[in-house]
N, C-alpha and C positions, 0 to 999 in steps of 0.2 A: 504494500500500500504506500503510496508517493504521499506524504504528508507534507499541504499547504503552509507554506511559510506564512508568518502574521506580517499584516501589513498597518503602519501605520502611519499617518498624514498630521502633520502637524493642523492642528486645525485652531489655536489662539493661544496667547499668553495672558493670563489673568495676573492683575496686580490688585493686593489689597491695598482700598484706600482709605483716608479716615474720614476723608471732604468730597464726597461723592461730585457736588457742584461745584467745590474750586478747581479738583483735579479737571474735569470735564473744561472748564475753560482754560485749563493749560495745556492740554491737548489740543483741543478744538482752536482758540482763538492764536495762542501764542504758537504751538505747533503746527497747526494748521491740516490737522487732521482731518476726515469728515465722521460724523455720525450716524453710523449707520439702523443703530437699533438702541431703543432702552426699555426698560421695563424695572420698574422696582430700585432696587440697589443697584443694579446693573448697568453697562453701560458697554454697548461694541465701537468700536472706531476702526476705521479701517486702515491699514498701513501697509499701503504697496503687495497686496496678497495676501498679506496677513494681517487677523484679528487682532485687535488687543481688545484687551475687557477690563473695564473697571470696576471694582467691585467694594460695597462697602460693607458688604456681609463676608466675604474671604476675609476681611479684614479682623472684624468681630469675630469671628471663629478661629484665628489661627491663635497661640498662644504670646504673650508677649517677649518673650524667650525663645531661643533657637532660629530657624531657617525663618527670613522673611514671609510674608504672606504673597508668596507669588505660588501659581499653579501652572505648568502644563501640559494643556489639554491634545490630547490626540483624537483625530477622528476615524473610526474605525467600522466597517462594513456592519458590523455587529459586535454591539456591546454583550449581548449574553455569551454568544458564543467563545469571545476574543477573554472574558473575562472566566470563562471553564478553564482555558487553554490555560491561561498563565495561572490559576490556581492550582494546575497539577504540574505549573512549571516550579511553583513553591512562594509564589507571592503573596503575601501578605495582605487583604485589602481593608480597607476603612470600615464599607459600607458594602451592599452587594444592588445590584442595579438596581437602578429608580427610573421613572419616568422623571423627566424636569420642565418640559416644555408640551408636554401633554402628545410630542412626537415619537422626540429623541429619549435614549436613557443615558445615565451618566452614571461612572461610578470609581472611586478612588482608592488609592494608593498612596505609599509615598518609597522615593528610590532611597538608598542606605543611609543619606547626608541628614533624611528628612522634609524633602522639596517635597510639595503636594503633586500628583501626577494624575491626572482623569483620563478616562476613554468617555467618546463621547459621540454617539452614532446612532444605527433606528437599534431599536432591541434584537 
């Protein structure tokens, strides 16, 4: 049996933040970013192909100690399945897949340092 190699796409960087709205205008105004989506704490901006995400619940949730509150997100054909695979590859996870956007599901990790690491794709 040929076993499918995992694939995975970078799909944004989330930064936690403490000022949802100043950071957003230091992006947007002074960076010159655009805006592509918000919702709640959230915030997408776009950067030449790649996401960033502002976030002021990463922020709130990470601890104030250790690896900043930044996370990233992969996007993956399938979160259930990609997240089977690396649990019998010995990874440790957070959480076990969620729906987040009532589409996609997401669901976390962190690599050895402690960076926050999501897969993020349909279930």
């Amino acid at each position: 049996m040929i076993e499918k190699t995992l694939t995975l796409r970078l799909h944004s960087v989330m930064l936690g933040v403490s000022d949802i709205e100043g950071s957003l205008a230091f992006y947007v105004r002074t960076l010159g970013l655009t805006l592509a989506n918000r919702f709640g704490d959230f915030a997408m901006l776009e950067a030449g192909g790649t996401t960033i995400v502002l976030s002021a619940q990463l922020k709130r949730a990470r601890p104030a100690s250790g690896p900043a509150p930044v996370e990233i997100v992969f996007a993956v054909d399938s979160v259930r399945e990609t997240y089977d695979r690396l649990v019998n590859q010995g990874v440790k996870f957070l959480n076990t897949p969620h729906t987040i956007d009532g589409t996609n599901d997401v669901v976390n990790f962190e690599d050895p340092d402690g960076h926050l690491i999501s897969l993020y794709g349909s279930p």
